[in-house]
N, C-alpha and C positions, 0 to 999 in steps of 0.2 A: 616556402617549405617544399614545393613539387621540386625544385631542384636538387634535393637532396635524391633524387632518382637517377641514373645516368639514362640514356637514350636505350630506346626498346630493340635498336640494334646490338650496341655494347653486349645490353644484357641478354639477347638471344644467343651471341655468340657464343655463352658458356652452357647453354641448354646441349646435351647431345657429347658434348666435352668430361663430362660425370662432376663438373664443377657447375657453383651455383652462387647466388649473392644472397645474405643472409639481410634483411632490415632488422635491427636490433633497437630494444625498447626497454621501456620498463612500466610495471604497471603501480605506483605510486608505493613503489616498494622497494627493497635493495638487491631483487631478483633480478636477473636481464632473460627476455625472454626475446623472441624470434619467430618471424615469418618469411616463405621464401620470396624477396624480393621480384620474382616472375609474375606470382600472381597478385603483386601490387600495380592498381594503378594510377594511385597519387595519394598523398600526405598534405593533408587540410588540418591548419587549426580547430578547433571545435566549433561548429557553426551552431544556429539556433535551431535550435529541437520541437519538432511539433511532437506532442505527446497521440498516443495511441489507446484510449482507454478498454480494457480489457483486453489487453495484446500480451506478448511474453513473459515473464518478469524479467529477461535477461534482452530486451530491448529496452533501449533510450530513448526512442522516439523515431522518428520518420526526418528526413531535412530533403531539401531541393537539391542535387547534384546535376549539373548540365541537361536541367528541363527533367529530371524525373527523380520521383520520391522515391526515394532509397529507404532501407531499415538501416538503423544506427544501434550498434547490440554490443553492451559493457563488458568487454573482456572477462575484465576483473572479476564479475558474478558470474559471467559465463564459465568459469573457470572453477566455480566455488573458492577464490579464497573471499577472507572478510570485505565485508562492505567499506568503505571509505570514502570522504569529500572527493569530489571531483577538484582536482590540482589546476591551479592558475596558468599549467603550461601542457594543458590537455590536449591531446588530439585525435585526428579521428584519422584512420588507414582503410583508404577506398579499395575494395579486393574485388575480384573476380573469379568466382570459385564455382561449378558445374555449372555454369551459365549463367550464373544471375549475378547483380552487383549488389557489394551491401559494405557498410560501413562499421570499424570497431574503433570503439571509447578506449582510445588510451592516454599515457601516459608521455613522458618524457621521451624523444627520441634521442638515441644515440649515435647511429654511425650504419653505413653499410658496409659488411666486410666479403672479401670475394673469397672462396675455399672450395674447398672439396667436395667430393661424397664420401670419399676416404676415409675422410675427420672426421664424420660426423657417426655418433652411434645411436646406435636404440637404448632406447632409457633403460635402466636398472629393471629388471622382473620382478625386484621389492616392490614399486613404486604399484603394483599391482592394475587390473584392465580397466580402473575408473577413472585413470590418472588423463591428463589433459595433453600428451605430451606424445610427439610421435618422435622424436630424436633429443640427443643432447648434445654436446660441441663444446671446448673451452678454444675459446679468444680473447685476445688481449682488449680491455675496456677500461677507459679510465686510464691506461700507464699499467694495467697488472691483468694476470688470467684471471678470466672467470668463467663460472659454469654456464653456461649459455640452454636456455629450453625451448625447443621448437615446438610450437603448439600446434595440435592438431585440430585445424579448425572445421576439419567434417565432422567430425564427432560435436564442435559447438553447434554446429548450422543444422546437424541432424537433433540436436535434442529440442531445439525452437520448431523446425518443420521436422515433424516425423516421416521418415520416408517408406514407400507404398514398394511394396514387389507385386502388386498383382499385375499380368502380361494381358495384354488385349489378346482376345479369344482372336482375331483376324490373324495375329499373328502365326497363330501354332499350326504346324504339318504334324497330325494326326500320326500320320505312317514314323515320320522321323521320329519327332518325342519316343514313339514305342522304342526307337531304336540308341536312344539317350541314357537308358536304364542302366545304370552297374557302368557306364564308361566314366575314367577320372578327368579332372579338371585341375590344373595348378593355377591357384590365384597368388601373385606376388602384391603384395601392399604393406607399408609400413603405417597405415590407418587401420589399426583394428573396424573401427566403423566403418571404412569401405570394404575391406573383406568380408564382414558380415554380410552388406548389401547384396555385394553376387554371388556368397555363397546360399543366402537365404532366396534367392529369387533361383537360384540353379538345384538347387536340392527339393524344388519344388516340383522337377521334373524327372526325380531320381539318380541325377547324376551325384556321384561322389566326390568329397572336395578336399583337395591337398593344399596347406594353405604354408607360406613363408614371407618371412615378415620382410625382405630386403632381398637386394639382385642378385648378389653374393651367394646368401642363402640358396635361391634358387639353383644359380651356376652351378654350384655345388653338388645339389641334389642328381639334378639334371649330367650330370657329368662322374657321379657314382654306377648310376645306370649304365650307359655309356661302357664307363671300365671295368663293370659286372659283365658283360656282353650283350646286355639288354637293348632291344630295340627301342628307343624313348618315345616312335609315336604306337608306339603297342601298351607302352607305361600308360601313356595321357591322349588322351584324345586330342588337348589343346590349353596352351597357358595364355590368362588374362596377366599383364602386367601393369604398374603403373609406373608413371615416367619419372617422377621424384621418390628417391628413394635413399636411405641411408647405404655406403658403404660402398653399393654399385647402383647406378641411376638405371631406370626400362629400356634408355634408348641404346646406353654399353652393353647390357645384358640383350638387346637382342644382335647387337651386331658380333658378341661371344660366342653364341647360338648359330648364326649362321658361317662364322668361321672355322666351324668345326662339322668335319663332313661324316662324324656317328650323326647326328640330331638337327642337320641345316634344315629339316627337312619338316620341323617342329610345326603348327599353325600358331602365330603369335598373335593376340588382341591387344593394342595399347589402349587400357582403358588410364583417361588420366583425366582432371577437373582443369588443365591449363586448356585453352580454347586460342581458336585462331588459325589462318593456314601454316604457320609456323612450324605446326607441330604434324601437320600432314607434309609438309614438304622435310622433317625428318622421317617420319613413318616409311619415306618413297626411300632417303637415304641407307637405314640402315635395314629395310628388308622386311617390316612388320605385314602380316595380310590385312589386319584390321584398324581403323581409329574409331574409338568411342569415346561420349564428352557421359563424364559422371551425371546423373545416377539414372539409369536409360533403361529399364526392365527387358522393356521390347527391345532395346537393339543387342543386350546380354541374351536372351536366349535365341534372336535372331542368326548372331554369331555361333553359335554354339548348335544351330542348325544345319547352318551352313557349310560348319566345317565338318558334321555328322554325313552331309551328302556327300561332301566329298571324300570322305572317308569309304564309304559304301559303294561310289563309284571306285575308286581304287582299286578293290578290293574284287570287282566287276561282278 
């Protein structure tokens, strides 16, 4: 089944490019849903399940993965739709998401498809903010299009571990925080649930938050300013971006940013949940100051300190 993965080179090639590979599934239903094949790292039959008593109800159990117990967590419930038999051609998608590894109970695999960020869009604003889904996408499945639904699996991982903004007291400069008050922040993210994250740990220190859902989005805003005659690092103090994103991907939007000499001048964090030096040796390519691995309280307002001094130096 791990063959059904092509090589971690193939698929870094399109990281950085705004193109990406979709692993397409289904979860014992006529829906096809989708993860970004980057942060898969292998496609196992269902193995045996050590159960966990009094753990989540949207884990399956614990299993053995290369010498370590993993969680094993039921899409399908995770996702709230209805309960159903576990399918004779189940399987489980070992992921790697803000650092940790964990396993999800699925369904039939179907195919990897290579595309865009172009293609892909942000789901319906009917579908409302409880919905599961950070994108949608129609690809050919089967011999015919279909609707394809990218799921947003922080929003799953956050509702099993709740996650914490409180900042270690070692971390904070007293004098700077003072000087955090009333400055804006752009967070670009197509996970409602990770925007929340750094907006709820950055609004804790009074900073104000501008938030867009995709790179596009951003580019856009950022480039209104710009043709208003606004100075954009007078707009923002500094935009958090992440690197997978509908439309326009973090690492296109910051190499847009810096090829444009209104706003090159912008301080950029990639904060993204793909790990690895991969993505620092994009960071160096296309110009970013920061790499952050999700969900890092301290190193979110560390950043955000940081680029507060250097702002104040600037400014002599």
């Amino acid at each position: 089944m791990s063959g059904i993965l092509a090589s971690v080179d193939q698929r870094t090639n399109l990281v950085g490019e705004n193109r990406l590979e979709l692993l397409m599934f289904k979860l014992n239903s006529s829906q096809v849903f989708a993860v970004n094949v980057f942060k898969v790292k292998e496609v196992i039959t269902l193995p045996k399940l050590n159960n966990m008593p009094g753990s989540h109800p949207n884990l399956k159990g614990v299993t053995n993965y290369r010498g370590s117990s993993i969680p094993i967590i039921d899409l399908r419930r995770a996702i709230k739709m209805p309960a159903r038999e576990i399918e004779a051609n189940a399987n489980v998608v070992i992921t790697e998401y803000n650092r940790s590894v964990q396993g999800f109970l699925i369904g039939q695999i179907l195919s990897i498809v290579n595309t865009s960020w172009s293609e892909i869009q942000p789901p319906p604003s009917s579908v409302g903010k409880s919905a599961y889904l950070t994108a949608i996408t129609q690809v050919e499945v089967e011999g015919r299009k279909q609707l394809v639904e990218i799921i947003d699996v922080e929003k799953v991982l956050a509702e099993i571990v709740e996650y914490d903004i409180e900042v270690s007291p070692e971390i904070l400069d007293k004098d700077i925080i003072e000087h955090l008050k009333g400055q804006k922040v752009l967070i670009v993210d197509d996970s409602a649930t990770a925007r929340a994250q750094i907006r709820d740990t950055l609004e804790q220190f009074g900073l104000d938050i501008i938030e867009r859902n995709d790179g596009l989005q951003a580019l856009k805003l950022l480039k209104s300013w710009a043709d208003a005659g606004k100075t954009v690092t007078d707009e923002i103090l500094m935009m958090f971006t992440d690197a997978e994103m509908p439309e326009m991907d973090g690492y296109s939007l910051t190499a847009e940013v810096r090829s444009d000499a209104r706003m090159n001048k912008l301080f950029i964090a990639l904060n993204t949940s793909l790990s690895g030096s991969f993505n620092q040796a994009m960071v160096d390519k296309v110009g970013c100051d920061r790499l952050i691995s999700k969900f890092q309280p301290d190193l979110l307002v560390d950043v955000a300190q940081q680029r507060m001094r250097q702002k104040l130096e600037e400014k002599g």
